[in-house]
C-alpha positions in Angstrom: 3.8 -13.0 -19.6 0.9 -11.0 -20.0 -0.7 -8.5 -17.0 -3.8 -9.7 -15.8 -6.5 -6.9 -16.7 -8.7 -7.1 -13.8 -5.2 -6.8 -12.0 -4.5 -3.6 -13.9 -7.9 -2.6 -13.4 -7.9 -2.6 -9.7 -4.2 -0.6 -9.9 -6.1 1.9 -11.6 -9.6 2.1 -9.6 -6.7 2.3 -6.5 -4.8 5.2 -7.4 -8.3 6.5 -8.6 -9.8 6.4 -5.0 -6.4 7.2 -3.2 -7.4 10.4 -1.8 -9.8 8.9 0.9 -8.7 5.7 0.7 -6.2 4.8 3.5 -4.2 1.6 3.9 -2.9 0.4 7.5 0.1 3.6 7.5 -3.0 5.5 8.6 -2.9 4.1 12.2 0.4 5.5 12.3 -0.3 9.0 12.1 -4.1 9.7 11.7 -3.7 13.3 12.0 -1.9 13.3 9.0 -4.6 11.8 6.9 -7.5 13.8 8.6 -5.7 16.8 8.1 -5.2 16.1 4.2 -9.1 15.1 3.9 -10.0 18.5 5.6 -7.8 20.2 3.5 -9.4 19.1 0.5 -12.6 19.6 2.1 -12.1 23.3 3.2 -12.7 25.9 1.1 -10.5 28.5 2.3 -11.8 31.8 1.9 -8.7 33.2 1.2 -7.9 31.2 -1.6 -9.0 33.2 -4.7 -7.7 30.6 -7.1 -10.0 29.8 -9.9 -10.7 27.6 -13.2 -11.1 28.7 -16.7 -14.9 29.0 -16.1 -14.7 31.3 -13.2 -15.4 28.8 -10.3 -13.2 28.4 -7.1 -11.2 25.3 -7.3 -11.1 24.2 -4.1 -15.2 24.3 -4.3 -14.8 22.2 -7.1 -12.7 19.6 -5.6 -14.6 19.2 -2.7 -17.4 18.4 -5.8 -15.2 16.3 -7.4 -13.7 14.4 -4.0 -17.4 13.7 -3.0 -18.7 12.3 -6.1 -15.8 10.1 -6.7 -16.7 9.2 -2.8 -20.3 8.1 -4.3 -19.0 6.6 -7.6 -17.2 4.3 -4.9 -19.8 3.9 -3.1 -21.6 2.8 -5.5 -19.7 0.8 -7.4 -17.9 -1.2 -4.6 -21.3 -1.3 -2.1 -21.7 -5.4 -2.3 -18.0 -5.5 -1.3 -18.7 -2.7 1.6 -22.3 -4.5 2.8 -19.5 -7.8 3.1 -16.7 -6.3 5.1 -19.3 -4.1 7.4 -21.3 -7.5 8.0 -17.6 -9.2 8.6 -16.5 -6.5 11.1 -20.1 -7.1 12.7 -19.6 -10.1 13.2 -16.1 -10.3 14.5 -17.6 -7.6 17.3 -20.5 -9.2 18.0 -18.3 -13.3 18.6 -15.9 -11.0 20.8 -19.0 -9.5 23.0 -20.8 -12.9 23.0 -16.8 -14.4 24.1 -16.5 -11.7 26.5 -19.7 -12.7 28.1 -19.3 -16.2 28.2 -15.8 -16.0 30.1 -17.3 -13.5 32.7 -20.6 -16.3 32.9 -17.9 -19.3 33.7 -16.0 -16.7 36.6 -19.0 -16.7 38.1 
C-alpha cells in the first residue's frame, strides 16, 4: 500500500510550521507555548552565541521564525481567509442567537 503524497506532504509542511503552530494541548497550558514563542523571539543580550558568518543566532532565528511565519501566510492564506470567515460566522449566529432569546424574554 502506497503513502499518499499529499498526505506526506502535509506531515512535512506540519513539522515545518511546528514552532508557532499549536494544536488544542495549547489550551492546556498557554504559558507554556507563549513562553517558547518569546523565547525564540528574544534576543537575549547576553547570549554571545554566533554563526560561521559572524551573526547572533538568536537574531537570525527570530529572521528565520518570521519568514517561515510569512511563507505560511502566504502559502496557506485561502485556507486562513476560510477558517477566519467560519469563526466570523459562528460569532456573529451566536450574537444574532443571543439576541433573539433576550427579544422572546421580553
Amino acid at each position: 500500500e502506497e503513502d499518499n503524497p499529499k498526505s506526506t506532504c502535509d506531515m512535512e509542511d506540519a513539522k515545518k510550521y511546528t514552532p508557532f503552530l499549536f494544536d488544542f494541548s495549547y489550551l492546556h497550558n498557554p504559558e507554556e507555548f507563549e513562553a517558547s514563542l518569546t523565547n525564540t523571539n528574544t534576543n537575549d543580550p547576553a547570549d554571545t552565541s554566533t554563526t560561521s558568518d559572524g551573526n547572533n543566532s538568536n537574531a537570525q532565528e527570530d529572521t528565520n521564525l518570521t519568514d517561515l511565519e510569512r511563507e505560511f501566510a502566504i502559502n496557506h492564506l485561502p485556507t486562513i481567509q476560510e477558517y477566519y470567515t467560519l469563526f466570523t460566522s459562528i460569532y456573529n449566529y451566536q450574537l444574532e442567537l443571543n439576541r433573539f432569546s433576550s427579544d422572546l424574554t421580553k
